[in-house]
TORBAVO-181530 format. One record per residue: residue number from 0; x, y, z of N, C-alpha, C, O, CB in turn; residue in one letter. Coordinates in steps of 0.05 Angstrom, whole numbers, plus 5000, padded with zeros to 4 digits. Glycine has a CB too. Layout:
# TORBAVO-181530
ATOM     k    nxx    nyy    nzz   caxx   cayy   cazz    cxx    cyy    czz    oxx    oyy    ozz   cbxx   cbyy   cbzz   r
ATOM   NUM      X      Y      Z      X      Y      Z      X      Y      Z      X      Y      Z      X      Y      Z   A
...
//
This chain:
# TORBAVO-181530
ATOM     k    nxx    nyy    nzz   caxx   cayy   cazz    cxx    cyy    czz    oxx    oyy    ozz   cbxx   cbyy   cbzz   r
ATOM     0   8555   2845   6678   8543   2822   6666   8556   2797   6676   8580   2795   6681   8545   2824   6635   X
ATOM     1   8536   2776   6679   8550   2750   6695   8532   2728   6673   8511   2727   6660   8540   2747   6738   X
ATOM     2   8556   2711   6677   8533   2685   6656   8525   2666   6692   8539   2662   6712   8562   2652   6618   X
ATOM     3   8502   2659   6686   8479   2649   6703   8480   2613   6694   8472   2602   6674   8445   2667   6692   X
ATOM     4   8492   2604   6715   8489   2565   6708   8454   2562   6728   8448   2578   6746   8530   2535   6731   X
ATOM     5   8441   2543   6722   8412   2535   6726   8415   2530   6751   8395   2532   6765   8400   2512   6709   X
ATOM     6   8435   2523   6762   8435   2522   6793   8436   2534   6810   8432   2527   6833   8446   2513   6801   X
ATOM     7   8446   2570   6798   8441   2582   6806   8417   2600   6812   8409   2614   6831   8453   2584   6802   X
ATOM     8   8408   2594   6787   8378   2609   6784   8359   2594   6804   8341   2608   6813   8365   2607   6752   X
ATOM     9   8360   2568   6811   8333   2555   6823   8333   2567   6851   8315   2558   6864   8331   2519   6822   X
ATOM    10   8348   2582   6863   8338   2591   6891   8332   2625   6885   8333   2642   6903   8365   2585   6917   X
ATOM    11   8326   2629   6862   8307   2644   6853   8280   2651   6853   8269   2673   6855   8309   2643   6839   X
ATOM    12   8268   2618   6851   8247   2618   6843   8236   2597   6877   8216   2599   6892   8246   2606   6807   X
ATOM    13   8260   2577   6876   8251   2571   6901   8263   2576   6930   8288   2576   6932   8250   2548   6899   X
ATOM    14   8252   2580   6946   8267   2594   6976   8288   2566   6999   8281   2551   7017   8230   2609   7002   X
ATOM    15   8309   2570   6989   8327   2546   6998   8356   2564   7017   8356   2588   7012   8340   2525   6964   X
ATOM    16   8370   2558   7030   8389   2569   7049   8402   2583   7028   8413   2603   7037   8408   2548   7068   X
ATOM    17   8406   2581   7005   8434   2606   6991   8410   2629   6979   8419   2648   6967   8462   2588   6952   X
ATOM    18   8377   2627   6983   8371   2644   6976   8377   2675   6969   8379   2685   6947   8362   2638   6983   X
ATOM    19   8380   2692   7000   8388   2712   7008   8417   2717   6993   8418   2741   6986   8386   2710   7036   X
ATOM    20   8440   2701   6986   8458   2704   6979   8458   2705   6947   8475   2719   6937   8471   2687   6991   X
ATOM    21   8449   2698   6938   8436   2702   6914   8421   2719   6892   8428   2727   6869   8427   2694   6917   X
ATOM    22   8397   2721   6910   8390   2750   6911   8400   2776   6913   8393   2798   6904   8380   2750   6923   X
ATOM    23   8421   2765   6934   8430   2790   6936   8453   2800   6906   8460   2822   6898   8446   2789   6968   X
ATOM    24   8460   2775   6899   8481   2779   6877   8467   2787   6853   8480   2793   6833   8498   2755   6871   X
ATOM    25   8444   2787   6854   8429   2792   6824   8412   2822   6829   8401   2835   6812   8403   2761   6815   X
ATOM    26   8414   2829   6856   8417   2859   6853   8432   2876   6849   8425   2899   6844   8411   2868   6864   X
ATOM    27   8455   2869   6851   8486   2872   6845   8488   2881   6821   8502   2901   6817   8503   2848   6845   X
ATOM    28   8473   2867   6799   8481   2862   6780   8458   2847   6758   8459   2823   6755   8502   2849   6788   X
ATOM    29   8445   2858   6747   8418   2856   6733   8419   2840   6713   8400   2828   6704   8406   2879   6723   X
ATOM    30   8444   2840   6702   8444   2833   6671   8452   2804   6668   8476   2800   6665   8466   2851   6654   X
ATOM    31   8437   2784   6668   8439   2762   6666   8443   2739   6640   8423   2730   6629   8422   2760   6677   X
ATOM    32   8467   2731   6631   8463   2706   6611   8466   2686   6620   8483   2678   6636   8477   2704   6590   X
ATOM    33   8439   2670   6602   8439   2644   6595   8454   2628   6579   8468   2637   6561   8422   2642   6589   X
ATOM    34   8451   2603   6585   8446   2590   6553   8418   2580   6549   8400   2576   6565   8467   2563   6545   X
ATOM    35   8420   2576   6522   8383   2571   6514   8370   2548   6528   8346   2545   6527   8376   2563   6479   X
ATOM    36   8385   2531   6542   8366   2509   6550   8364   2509   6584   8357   2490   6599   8378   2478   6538   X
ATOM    37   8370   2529   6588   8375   2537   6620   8339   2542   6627   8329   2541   6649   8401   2573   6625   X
ATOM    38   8330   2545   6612   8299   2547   6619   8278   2525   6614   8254   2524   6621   8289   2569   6604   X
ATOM    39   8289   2510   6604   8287   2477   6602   8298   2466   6628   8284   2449   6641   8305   2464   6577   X
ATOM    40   8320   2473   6637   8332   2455   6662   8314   2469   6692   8308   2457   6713   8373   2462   6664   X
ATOM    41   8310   2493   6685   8299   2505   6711   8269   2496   6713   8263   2496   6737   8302   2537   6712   X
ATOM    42   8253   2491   6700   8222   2475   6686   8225   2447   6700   8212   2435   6717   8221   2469   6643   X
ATOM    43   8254   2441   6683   8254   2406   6696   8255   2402   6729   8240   2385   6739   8286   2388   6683   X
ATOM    44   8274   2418   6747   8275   2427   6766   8252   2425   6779   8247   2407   6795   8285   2446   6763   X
ATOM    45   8230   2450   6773   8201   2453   6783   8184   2429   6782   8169   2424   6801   8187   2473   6767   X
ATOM    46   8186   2408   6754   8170   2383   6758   8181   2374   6783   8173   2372   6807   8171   2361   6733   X
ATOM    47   8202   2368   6773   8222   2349   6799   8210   2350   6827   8202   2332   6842   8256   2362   6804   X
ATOM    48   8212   2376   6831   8201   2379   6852   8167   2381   6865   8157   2375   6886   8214   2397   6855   X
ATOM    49   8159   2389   6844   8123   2384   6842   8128   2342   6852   8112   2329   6866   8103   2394   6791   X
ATOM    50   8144   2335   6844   8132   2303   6844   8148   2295   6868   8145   2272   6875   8139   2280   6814   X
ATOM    51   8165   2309   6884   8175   2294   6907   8163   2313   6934   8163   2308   6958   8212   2293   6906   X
ATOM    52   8153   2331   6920   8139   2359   6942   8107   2359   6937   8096   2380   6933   8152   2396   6931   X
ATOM    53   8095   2334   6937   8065   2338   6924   8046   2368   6938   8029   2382   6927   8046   2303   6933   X
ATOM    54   8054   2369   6960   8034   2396   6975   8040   2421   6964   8029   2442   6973   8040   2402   7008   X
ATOM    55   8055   2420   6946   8063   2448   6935   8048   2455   6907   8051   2476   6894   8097   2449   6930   X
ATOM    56   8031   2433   6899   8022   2436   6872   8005   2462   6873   8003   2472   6851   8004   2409   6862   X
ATOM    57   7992   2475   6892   7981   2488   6891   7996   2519   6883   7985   2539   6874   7970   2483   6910   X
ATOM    58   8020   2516   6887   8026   2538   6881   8060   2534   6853   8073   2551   6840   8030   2555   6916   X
ATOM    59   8061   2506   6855   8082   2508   6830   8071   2525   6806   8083   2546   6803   8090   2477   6818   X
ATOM    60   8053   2521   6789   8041   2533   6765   8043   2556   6768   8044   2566   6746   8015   2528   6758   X
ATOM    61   8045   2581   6792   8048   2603   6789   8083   2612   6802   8090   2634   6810   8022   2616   6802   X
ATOM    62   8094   2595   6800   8121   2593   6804   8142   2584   6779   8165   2588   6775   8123   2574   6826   X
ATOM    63   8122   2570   6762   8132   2561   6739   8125   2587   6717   8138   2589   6697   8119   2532   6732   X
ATOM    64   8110   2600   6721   8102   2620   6702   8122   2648   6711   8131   2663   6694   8066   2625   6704   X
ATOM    65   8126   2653   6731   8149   2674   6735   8171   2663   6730   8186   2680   6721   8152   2686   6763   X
ATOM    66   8181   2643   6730   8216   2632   6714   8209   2630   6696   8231   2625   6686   8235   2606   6718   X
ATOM    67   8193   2628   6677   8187   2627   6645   8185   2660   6642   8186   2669   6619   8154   2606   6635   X
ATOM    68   8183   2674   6659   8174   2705   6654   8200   2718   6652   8206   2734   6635   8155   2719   6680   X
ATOM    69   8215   2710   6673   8244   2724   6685   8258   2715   6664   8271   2732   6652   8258   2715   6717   X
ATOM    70   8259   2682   6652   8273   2684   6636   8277   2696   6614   8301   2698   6606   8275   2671   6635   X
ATOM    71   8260   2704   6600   8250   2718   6586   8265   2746   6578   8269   2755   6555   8228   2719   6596   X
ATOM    72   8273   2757   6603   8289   2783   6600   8317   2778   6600   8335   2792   6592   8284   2803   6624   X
ATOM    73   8318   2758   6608   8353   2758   6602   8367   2757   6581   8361   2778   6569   8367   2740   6612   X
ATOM    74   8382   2745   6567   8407   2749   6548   8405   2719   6542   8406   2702   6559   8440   2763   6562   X
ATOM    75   8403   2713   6514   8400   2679   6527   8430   2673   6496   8434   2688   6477   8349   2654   6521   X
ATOM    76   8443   2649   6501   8465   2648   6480   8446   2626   6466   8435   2605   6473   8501   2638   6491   X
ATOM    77   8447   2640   6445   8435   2612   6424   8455   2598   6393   8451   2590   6370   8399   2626   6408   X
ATOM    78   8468   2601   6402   8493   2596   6377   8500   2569   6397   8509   2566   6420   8525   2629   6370   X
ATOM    79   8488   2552   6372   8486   2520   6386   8517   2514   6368   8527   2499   6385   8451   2494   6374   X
ATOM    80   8526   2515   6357   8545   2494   6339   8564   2508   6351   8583   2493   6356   8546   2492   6302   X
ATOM    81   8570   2537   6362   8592   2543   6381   8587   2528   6403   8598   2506   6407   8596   2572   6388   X
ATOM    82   8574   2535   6415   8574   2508   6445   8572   2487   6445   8574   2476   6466   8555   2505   6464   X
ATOM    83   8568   2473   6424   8570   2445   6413   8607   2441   6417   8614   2427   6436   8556   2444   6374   X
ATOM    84   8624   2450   6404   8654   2450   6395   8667   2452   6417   8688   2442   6424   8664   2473   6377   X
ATOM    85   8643   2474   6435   8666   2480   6454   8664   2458   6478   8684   2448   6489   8664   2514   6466   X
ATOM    86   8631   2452   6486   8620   2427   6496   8633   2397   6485   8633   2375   6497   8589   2429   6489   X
ATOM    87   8642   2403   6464   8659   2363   6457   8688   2370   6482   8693   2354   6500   8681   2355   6403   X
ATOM    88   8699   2393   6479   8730   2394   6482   8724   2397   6514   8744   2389   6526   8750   2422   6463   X
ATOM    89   8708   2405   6531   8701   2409   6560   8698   2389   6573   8702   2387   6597   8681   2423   6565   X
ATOM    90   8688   2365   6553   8677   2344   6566   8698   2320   6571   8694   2300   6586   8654   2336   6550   X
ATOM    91   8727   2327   6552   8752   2309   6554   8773   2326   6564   8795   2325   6554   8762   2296   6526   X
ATOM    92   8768   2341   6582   8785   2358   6600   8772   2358   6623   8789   2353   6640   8790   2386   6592   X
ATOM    93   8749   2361   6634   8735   2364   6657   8717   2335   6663   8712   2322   6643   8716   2391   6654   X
ATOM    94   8708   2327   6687   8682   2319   6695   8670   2325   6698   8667   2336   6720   8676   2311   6705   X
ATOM    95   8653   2326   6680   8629   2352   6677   8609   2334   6654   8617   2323   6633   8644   2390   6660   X
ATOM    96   8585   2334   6662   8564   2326   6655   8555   2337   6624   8554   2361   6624   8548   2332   6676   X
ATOM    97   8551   2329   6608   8545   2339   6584   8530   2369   6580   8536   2390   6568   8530   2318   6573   X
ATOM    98   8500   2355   6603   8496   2388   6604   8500   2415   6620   8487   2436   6619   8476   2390   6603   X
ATOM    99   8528   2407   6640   8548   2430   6649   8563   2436   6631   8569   2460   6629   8566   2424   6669   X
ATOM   100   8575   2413   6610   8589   2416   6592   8581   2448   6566   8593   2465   6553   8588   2387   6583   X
ATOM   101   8551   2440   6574   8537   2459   6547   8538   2483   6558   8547   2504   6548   8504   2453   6536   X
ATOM   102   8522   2478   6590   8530   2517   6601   8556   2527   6604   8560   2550   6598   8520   2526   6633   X
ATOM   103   8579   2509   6616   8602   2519   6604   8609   2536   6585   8617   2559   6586   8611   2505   6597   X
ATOM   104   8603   2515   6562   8612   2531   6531   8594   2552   6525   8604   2571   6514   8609   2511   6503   X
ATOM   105   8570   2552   6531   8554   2574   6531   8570   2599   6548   8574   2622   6538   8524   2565   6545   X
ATOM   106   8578   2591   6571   8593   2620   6587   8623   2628   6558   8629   2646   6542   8614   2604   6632   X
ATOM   107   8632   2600   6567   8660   2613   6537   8650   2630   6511   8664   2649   6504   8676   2583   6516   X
ATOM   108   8626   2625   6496   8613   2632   6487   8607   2658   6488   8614   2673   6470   8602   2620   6490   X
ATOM   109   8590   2669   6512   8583   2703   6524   8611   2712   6526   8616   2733   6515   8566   2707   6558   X
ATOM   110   8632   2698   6539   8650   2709   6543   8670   2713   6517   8692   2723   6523   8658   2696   6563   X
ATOM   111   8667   2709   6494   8685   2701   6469   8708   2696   6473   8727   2710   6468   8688   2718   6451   X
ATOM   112   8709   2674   6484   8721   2658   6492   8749   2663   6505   8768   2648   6501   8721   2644   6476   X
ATOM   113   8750   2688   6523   8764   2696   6546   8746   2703   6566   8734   2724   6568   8783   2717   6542   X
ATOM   114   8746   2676   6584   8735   2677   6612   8744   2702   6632   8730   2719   6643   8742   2650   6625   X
ATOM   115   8771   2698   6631   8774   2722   6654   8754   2754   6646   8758   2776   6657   8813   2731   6656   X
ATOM   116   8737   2748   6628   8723   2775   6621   8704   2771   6631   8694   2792   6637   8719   2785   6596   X
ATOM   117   8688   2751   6637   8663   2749   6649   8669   2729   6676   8685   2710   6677   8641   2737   6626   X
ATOM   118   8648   2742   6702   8639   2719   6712   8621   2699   6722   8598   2706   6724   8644   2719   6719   X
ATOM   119   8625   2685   6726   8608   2648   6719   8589   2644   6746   8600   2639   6767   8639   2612   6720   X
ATOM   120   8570   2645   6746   8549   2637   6780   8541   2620   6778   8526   2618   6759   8525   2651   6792   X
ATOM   121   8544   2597   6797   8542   2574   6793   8550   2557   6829   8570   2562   6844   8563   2569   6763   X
ATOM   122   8532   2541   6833   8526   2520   6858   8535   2494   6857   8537   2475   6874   8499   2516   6862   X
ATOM   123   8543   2498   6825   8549   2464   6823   8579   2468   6831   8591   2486   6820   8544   2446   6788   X
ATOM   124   8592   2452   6849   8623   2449   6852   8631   2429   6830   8656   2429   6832   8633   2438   6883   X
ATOM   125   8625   2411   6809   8641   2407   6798   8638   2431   6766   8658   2434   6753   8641   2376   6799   X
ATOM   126   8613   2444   6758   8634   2466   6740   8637   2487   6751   8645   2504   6735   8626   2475   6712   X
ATOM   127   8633   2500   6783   8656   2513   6787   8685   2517   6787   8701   2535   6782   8654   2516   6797   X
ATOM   128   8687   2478   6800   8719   2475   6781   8729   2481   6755   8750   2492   6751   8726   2452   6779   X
ATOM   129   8712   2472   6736   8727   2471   6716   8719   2496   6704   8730   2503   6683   8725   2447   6702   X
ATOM   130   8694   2513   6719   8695   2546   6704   8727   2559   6712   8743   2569   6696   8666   2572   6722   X
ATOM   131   8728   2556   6741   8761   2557   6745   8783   2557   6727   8793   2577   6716   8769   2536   6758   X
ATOM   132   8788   2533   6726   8806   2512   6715   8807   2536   6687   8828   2548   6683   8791   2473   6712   X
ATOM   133   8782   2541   6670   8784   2552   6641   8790   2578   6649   8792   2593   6630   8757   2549   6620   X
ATOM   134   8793   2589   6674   8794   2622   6671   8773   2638   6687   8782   2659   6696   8789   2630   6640   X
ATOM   135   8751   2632   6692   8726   2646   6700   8726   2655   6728   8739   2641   6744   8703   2628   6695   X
ATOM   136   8716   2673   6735   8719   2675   6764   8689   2671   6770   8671   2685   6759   8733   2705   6775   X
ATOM   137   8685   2654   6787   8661   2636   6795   8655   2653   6817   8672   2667   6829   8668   2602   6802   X
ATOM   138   8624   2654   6826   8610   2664   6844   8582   2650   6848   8570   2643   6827   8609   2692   6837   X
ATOM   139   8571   2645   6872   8583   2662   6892   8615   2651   6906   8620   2627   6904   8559   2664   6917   X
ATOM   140   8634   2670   6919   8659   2666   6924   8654   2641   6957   8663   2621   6968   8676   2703   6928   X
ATOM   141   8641   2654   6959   8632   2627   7001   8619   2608   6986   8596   2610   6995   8599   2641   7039   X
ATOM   142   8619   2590   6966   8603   2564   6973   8615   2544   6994   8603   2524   7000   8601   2547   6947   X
//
């Protein structure tokens, strides 16, 4: 089991250079957690790109309906007032964006709150640092 940050998931759904590497890690290893708004961020993602990628409209809507599908099966953390507590105290230790801050605490969270038990997948270099920094062993290991 690995907790899943949204940046990792979008070369899931869209075909970008860490694809293959990616993929390959999630056959590895099936069992995926979220946190609950990670399917909100991967949505926002898809507009984003529907509006800077206009030729693709034709096929975002059935790209947006398989990440709403996939997400679906995973593990999602919904215990908001724990990632809330743990999200205040992440955010005056790390630079980390409020809502890295939340998937953070969401991973501390899956992980009850010993990281070295779970690990963290994630593209963003600044909370791979600070998944680091708390304990987590971050993947993929080559960014």
């Amino acid at each position: 089991m690995k907790f899943w940050d949204t940046s990792a998931l979008v070369p899931l759904v869209v075909d970008e250079p860490t694809t293959p590497a990616i993929r390959d890690l999630l056959s590895r290893d099936r069992d995926v957690v979220v946190w609950m708004l990670t399917g909100v961020e991967l949505l926002s993602m898809l507009g984003r790109l529907g509006r800077i990628a206009p030729e693709l409209g034709d096929v975002l809507p059935g790209i947006r309906l398989d990440a709403i599908d996939v997400f679906r099966r995973w593990t999602t953390v919904t215990h908001v007032e724990g990632v809330l507590r743990r999200a205040e105290r992440l955010v005056g230790v790390h630079p980390l964006s409020a809502a890295d801050a939340m998937q953070l605490g969401a991973a501390l969270i899956a992980a009850g709150d010993r990281a070295e038990t779970l690990s963290l997948v994630t593209l963003d270099r600044n909370l791979a640092r600070a998944a680091q920094l708390e304990g987590f062993r971050v993947l993929p290991e080559t960014r």
